[in-house]
TILUMVO-525216 format. One record per residue: x, y, z of N, C-alpha, C, CB in turn; residue in one letter. Coordinates in nm, 2 decimals, always signed. Last residue first. Glycine has a CB too. Layout:
# TILUMVO-525216
PT      n_X      n_Y      n_Z     ca_X     ca_Y     ca_Z      c_X      c_Y      c_Z     cb_X     cb_Y     cb_Z   type
PT        X        Y        Z        X        Y        Z        X        Y        Z        X        Y        Z      a
...
***
This chain:
# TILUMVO-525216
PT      n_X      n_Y      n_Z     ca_X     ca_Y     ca_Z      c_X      c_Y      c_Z     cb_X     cb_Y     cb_Z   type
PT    +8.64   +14.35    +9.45    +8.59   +14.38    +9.28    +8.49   +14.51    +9.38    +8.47   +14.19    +9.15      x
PT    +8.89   +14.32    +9.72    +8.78   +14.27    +9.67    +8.69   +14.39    +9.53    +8.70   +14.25    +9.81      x
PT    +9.25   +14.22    +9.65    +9.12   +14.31    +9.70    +9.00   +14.28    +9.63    +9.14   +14.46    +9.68      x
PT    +9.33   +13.88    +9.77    +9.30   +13.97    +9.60    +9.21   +14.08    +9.68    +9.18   +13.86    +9.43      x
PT    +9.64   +13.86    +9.93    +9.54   +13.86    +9.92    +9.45   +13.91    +9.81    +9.53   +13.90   +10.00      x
PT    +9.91   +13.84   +10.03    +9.88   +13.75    +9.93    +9.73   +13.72    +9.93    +9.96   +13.63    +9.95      x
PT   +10.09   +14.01   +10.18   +10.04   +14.07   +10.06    +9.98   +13.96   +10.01   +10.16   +14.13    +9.96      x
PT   +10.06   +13.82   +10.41   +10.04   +13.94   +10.45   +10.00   +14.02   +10.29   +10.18   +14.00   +10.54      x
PT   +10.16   +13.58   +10.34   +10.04   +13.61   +10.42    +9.99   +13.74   +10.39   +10.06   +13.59   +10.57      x
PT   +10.41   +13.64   +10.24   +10.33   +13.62   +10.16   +10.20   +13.59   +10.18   +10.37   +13.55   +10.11      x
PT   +10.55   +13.73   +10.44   +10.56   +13.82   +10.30   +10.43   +13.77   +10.20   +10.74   +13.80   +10.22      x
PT   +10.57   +13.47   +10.55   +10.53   +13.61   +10.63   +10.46   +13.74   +10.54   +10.69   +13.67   +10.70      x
PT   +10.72   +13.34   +10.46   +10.61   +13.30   +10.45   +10.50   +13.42   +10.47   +10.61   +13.19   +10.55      x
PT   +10.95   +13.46   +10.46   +10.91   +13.45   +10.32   +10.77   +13.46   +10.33   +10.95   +13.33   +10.25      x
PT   +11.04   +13.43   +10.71   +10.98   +13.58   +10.64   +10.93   +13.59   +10.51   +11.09   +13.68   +10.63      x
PT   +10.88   +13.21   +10.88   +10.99   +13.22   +10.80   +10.94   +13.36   +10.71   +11.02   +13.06   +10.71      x
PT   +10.74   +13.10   +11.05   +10.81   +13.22   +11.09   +10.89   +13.26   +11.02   +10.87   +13.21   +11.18      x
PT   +10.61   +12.86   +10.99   +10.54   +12.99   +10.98   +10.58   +13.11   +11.00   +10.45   +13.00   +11.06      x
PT   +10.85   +12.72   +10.97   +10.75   +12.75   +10.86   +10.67   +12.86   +10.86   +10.67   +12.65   +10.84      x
PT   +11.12   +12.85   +11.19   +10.97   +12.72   +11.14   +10.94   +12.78   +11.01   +10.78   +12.72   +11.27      x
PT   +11.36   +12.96   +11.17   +11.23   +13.03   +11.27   +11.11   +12.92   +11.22   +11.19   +13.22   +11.22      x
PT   +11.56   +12.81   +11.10   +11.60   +12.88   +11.19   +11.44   +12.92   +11.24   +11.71   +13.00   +11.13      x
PT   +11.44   +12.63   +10.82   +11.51   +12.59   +11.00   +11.50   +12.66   +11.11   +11.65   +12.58   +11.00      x
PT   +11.30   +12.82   +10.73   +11.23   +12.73   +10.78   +11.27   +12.68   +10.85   +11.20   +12.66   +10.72      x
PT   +11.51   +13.01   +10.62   +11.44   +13.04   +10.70   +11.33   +12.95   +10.77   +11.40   +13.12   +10.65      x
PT   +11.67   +12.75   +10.49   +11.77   +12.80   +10.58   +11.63   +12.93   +10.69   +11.93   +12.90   +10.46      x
PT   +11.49   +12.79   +10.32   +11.50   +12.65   +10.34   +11.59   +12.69   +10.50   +11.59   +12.54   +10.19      x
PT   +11.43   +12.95   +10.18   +11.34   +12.94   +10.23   +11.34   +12.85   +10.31   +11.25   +12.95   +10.17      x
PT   +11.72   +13.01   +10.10   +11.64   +13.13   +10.14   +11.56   +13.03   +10.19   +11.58   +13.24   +10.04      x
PT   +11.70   +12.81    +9.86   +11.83   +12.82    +9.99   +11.77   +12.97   +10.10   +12.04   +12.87    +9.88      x
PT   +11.51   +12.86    +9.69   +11.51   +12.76    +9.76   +11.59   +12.74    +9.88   +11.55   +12.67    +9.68      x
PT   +11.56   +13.09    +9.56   +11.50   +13.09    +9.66   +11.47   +12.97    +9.77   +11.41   +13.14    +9.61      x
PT   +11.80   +13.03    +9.41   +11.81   +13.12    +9.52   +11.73   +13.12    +9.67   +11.78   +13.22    +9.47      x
PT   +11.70   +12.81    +9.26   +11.76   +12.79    +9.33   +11.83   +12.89    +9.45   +11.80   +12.75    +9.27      x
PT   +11.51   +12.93    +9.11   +11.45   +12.83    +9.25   +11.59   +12.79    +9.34   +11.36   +12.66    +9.19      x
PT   +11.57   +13.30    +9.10   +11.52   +13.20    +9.06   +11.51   +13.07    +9.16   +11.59   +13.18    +8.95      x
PT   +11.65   +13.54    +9.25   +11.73   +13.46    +9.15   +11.69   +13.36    +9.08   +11.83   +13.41    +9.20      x
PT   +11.46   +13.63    +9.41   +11.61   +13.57    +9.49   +11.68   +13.53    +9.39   +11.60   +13.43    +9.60      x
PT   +11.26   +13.75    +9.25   +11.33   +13.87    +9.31   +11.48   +13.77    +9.37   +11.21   +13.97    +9.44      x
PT   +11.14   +13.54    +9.16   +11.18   +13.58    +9.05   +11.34   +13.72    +9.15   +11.01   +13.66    +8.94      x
PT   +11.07   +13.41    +9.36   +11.13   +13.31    +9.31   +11.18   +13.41    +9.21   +11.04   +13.17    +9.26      x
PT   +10.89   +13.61    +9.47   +10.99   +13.58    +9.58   +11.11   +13.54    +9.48   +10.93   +13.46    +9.70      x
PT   +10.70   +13.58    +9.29   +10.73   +13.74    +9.29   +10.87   +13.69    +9.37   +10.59   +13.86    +9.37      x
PT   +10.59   +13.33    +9.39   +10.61   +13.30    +9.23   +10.74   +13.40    +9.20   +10.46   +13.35    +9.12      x
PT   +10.47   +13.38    +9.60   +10.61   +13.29    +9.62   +10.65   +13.28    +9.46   +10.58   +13.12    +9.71      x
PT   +10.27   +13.49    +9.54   +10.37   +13.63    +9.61   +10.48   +13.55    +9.60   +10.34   +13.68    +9.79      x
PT   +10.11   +13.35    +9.45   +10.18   +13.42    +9.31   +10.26   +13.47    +9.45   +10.07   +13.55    +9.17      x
PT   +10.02   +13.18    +9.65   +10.17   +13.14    +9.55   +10.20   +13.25    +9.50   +10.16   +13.02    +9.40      x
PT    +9.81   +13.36    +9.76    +9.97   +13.32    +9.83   +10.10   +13.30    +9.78    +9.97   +13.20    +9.90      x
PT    +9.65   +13.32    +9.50    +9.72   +13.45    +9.51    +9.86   +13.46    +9.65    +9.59   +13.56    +9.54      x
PT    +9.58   +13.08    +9.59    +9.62   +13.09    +9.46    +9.73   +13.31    +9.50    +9.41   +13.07    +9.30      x
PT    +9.40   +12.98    +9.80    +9.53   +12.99    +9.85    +9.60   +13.06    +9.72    +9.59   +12.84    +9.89      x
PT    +9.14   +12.94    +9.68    +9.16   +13.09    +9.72    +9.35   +13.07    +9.77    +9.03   +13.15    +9.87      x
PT    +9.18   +12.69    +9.58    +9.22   +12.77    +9.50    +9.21   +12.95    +9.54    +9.15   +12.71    +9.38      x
PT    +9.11   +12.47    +9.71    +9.17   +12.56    +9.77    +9.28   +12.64    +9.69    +9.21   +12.51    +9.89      x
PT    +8.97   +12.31    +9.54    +8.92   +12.33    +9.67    +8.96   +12.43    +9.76    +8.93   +12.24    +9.72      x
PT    +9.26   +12.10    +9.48    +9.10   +12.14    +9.42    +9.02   +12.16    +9.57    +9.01   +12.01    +9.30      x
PT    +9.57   +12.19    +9.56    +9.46   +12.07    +9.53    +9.34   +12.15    +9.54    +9.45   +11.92    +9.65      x
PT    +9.78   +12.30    +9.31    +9.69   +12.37    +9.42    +9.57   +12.21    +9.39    +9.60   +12.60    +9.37      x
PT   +10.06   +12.41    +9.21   +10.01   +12.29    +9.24    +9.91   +12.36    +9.36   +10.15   +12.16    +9.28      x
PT   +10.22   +12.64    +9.00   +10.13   +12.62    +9.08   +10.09   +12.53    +9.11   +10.07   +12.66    +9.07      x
PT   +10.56   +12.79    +8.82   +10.44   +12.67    +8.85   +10.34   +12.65    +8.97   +10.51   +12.55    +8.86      x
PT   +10.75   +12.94    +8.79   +10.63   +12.99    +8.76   +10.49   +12.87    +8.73   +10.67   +13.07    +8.65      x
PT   +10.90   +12.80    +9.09   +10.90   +12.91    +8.98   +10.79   +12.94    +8.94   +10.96   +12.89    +8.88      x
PT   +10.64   +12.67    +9.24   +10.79   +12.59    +9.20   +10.85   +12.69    +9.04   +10.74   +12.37    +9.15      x
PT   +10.42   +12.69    +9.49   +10.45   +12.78    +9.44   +10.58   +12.72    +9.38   +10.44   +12.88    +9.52      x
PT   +10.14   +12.51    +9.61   +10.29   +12.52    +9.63   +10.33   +12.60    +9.48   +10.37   +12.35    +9.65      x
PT    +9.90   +12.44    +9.82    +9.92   +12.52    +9.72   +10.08   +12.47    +9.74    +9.87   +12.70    +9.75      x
PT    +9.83   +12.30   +10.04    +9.75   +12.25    +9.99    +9.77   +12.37    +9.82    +9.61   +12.24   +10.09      x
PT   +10.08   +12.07   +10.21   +10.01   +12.19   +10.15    +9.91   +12.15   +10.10   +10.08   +12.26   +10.05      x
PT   +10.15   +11.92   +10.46   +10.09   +11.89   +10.36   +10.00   +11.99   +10.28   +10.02   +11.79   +10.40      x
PT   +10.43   +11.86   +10.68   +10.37   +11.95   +10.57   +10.32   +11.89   +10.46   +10.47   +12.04   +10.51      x
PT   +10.42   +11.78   +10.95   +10.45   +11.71   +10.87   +10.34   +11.80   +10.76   +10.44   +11.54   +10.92      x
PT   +10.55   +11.80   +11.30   +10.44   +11.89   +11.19   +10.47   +11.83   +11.07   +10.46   +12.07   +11.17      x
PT   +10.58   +11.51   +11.40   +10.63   +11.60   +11.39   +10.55   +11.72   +11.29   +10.76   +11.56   +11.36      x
PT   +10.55   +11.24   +11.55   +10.45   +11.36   +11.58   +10.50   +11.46   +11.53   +10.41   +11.39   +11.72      x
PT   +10.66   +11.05   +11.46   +10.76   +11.08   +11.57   +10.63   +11.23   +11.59   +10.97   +11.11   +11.51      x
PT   +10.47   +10.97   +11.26   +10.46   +10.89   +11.40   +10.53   +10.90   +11.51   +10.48   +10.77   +11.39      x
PT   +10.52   +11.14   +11.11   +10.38   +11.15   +11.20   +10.39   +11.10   +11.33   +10.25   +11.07   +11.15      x
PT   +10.79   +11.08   +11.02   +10.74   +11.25   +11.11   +10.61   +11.24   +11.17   +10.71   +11.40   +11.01      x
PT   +10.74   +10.87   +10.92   +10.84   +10.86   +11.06   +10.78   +10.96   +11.11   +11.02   +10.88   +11.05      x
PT   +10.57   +10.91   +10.70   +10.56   +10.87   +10.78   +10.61   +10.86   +10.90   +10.55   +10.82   +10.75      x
PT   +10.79   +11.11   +10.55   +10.65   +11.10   +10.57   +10.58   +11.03   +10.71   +10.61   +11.05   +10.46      x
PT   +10.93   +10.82   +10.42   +10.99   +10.94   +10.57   +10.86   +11.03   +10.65   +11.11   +11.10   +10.50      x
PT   +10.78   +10.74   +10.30   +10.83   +10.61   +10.40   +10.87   +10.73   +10.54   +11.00   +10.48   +10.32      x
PT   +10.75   +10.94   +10.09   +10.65   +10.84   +10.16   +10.69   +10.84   +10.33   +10.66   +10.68   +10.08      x
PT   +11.06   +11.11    +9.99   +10.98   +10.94   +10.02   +10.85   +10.96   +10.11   +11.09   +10.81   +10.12      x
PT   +11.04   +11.46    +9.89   +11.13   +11.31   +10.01   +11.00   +11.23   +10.00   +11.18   +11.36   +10.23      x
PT   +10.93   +11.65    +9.81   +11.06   +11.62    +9.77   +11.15   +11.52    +9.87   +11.13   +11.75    +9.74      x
PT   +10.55   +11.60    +9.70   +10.68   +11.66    +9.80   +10.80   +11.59    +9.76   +10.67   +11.63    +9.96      x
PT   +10.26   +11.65    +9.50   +10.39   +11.57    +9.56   +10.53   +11.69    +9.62   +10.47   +11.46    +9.41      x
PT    +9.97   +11.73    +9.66   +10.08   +11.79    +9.61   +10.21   +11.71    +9.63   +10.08   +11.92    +9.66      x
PT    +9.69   +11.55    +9.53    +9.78   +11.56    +9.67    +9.92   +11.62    +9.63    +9.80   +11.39    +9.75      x
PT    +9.54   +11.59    +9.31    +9.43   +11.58    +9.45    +9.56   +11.57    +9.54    +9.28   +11.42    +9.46      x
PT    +9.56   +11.87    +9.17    +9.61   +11.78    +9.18    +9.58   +11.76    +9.32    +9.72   +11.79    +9.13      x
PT    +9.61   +12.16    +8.89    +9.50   +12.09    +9.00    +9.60   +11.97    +9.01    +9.33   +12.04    +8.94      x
PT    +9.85   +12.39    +8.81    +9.75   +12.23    +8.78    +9.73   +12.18    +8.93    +9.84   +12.07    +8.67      x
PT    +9.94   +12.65    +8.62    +9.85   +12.64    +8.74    +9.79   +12.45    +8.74    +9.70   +12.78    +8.70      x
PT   +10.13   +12.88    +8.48   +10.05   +12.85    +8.49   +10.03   +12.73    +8.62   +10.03   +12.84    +8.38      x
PT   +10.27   +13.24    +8.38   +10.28   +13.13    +8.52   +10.13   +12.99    +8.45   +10.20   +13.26    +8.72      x
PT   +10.30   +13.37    +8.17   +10.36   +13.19    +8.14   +10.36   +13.15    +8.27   +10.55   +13.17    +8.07      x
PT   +10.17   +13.60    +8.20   +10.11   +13.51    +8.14   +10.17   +13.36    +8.11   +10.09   +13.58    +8.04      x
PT   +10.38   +13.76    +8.36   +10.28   +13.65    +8.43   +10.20   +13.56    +8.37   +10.19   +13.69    +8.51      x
PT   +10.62   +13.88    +8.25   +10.54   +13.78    +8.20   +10.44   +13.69    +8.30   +10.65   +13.69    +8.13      x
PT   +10.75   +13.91    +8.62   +10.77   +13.99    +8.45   +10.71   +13.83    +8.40   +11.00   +14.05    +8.37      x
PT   +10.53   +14.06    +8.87   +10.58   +13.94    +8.79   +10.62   +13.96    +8.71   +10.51   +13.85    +8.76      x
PT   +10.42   +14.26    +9.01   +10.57   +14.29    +8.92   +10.62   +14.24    +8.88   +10.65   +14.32    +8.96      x
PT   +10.18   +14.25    +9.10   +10.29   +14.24    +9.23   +10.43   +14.24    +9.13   +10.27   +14.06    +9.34      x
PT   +10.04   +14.33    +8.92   +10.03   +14.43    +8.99   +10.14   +14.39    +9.11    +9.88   +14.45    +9.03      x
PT   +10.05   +14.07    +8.76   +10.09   +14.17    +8.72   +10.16   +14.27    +8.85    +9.97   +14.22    +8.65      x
PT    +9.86   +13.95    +8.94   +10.05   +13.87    +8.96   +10.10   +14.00    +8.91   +10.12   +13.70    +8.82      x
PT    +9.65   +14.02    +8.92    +9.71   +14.03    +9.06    +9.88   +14.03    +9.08    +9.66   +13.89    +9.14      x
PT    +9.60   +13.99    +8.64    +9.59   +14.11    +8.68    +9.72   +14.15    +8.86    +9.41   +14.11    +8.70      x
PT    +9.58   +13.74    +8.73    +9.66   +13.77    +8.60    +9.70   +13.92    +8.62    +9.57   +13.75    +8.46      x
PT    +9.35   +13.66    +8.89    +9.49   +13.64    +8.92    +9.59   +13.72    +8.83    +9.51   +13.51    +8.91      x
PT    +9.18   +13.76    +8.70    +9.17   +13.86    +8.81    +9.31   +13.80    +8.87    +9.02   +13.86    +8.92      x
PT    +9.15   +13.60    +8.45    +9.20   +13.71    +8.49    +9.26   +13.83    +8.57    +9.17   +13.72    +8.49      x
PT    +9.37   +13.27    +8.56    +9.21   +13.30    +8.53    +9.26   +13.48    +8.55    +9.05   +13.21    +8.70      x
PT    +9.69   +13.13    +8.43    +9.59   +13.20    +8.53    +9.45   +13.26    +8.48    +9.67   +13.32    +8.59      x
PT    +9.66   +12.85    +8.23    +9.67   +12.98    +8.25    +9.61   +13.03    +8.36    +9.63   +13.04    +8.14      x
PT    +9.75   +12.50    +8.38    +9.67   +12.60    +8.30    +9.68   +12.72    +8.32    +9.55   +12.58    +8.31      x
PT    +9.97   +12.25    +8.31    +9.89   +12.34    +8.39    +9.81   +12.42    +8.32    +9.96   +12.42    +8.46      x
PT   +10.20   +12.10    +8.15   +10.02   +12.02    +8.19    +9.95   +12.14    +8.25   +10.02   +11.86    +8.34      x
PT   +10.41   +12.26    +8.15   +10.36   +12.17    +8.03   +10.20   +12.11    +8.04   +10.46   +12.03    +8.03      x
PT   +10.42   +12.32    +8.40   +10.43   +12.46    +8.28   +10.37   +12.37    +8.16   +10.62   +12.56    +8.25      x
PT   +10.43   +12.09    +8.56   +10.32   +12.22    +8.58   +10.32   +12.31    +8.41   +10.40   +12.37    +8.74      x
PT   +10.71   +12.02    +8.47   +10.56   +11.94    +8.42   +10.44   +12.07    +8.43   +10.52   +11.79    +8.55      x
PT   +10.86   +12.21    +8.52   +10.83   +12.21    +8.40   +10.75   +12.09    +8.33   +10.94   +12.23    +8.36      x
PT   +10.87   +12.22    +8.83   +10.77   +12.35    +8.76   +10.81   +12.29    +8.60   +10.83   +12.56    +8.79      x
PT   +10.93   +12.00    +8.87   +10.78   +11.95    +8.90   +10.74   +12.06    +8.84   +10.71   +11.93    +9.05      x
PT   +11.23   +11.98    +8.79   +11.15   +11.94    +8.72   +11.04   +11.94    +8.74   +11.17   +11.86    +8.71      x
PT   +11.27   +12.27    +9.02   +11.31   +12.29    +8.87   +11.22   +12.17    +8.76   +11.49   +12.27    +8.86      x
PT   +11.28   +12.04    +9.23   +11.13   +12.20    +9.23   +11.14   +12.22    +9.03   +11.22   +12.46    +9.38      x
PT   +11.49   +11.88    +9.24   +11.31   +11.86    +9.20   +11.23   +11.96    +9.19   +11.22   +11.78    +9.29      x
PT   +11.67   +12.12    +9.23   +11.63   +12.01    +9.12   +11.50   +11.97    +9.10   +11.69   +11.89    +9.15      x
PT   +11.58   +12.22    +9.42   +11.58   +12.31    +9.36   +11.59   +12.23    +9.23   +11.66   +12.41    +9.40      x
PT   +11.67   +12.00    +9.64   +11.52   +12.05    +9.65   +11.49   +12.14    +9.52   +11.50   +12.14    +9.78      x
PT   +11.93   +12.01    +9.60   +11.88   +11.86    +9.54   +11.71   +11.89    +9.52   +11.92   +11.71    +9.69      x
PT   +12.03   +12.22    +9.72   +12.06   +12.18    +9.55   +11.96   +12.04    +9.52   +12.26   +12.15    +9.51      x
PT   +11.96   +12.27    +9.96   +11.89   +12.33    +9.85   +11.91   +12.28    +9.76   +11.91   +12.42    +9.82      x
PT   +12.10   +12.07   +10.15   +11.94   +12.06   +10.09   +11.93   +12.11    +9.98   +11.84   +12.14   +10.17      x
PT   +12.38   +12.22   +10.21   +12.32   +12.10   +10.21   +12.24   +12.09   +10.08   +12.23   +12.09   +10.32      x
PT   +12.25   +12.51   +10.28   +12.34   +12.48   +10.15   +12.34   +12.31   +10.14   +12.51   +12.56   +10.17      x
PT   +12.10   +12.42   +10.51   +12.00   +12.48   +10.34   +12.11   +12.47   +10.27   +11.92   +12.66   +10.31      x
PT   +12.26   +12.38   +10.69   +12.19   +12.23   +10.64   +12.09   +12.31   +10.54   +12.10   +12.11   +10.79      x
PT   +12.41   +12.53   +10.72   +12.48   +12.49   +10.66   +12.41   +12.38   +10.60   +12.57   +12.48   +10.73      x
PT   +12.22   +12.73   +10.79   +12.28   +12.81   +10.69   +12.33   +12.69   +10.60   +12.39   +12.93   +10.76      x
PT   +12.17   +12.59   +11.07   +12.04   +12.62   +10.93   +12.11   +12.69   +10.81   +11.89   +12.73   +10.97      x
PT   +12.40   +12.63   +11.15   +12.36   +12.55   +11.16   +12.28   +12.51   +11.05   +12.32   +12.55   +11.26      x
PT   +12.41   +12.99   +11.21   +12.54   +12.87   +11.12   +12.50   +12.74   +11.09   +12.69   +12.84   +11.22      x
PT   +12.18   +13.02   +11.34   +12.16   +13.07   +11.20   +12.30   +12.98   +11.14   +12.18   +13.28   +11.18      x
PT   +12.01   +12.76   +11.51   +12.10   +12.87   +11.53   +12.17   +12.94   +11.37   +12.23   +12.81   +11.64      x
PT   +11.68   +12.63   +11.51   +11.86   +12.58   +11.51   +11.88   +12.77   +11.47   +11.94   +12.41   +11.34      x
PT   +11.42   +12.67   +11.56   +11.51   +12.73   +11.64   +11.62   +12.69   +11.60   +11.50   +12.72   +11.78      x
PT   +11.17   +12.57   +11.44   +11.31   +12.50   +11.45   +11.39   +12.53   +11.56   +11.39   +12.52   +11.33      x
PT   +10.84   +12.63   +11.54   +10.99   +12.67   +11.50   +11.10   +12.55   +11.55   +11.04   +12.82   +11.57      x
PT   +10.58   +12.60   +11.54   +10.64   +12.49   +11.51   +10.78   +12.52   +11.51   +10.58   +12.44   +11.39      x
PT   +10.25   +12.73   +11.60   +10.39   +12.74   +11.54   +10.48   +12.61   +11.58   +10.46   +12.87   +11.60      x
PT    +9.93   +12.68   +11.43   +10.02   +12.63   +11.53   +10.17   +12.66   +11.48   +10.00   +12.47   +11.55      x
***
């Protein structure tokens, strides 16, 4: 289901410079729990991240977790359902070289590494943070070229 924002590029330009710094904080502390509690990629990912140009893919790692925490309250969470709004509940999230994937949908695993490849090519989280945040306003989530980039290459060819 698409979902676009549509705000106008000065608008979303001004509410990601806003946003990003506070999102890129918490992204910056949830990837250095991940990197402390996670686990090494399994081969064939290892290989994958390689092949998309990760430098050091061996320090991405990876933790299960039955609900991926997000970077706003509960309490707001809630307003968006009940105002019916698409209300994002991954089931992967990509936070530099950190992975949060709830169990079960560990084929999503090669989507992150493309957002792992994104995080390293914008500068790190805070580049990419203002990038994905300013493309989420202006064209939704699913429209956002990041996302786009990472549907499309974020598949393992088959053995």
């Amino acid at each position: 289901m698409n979902y676009p924002m549509g705000l106008p590029a000065g608008i979303s330009s001004t509410l990601a410079d806003g946003i990003a710094p506070a999102v890129a904080r918490w992204a910056a502390t949830q990837e250095r729990r991940i990197l402390k509690e996670g686990q090494p990629l399994e081969a064939d990912l290892l290989s994958f991240a390689g092949a998309l140009g990760i430098s050091r893919p061996d320090e991405i790692r990876v933790m299960k977790v039955k609900r991926i925490p997000l970077p706003v309250p509960d309490w707001m969470m809630q307003i968006g359902r009940m105002c019916r709004l698409p209300v994002f509940a991954p089931a992967g999230m990509a936070l530099g070289k950190g992975i949060y994937v709830v169990p079960g949908y560990e084929s999503s695993l090669p989507h992150e590494l493309v957002h792992v490849m994104q995080y390293e090519r914008e500068g790190g989280i805070a580049g990419f943070m203002n990038l994905y945040l300013r493309q989420c306003l202006e064209n939704g989530y699913p429209g956002s070229e990041l996302e786009e980039e990472a549907r499309v290459k974020g598949w393992l060819p088959s053995a």
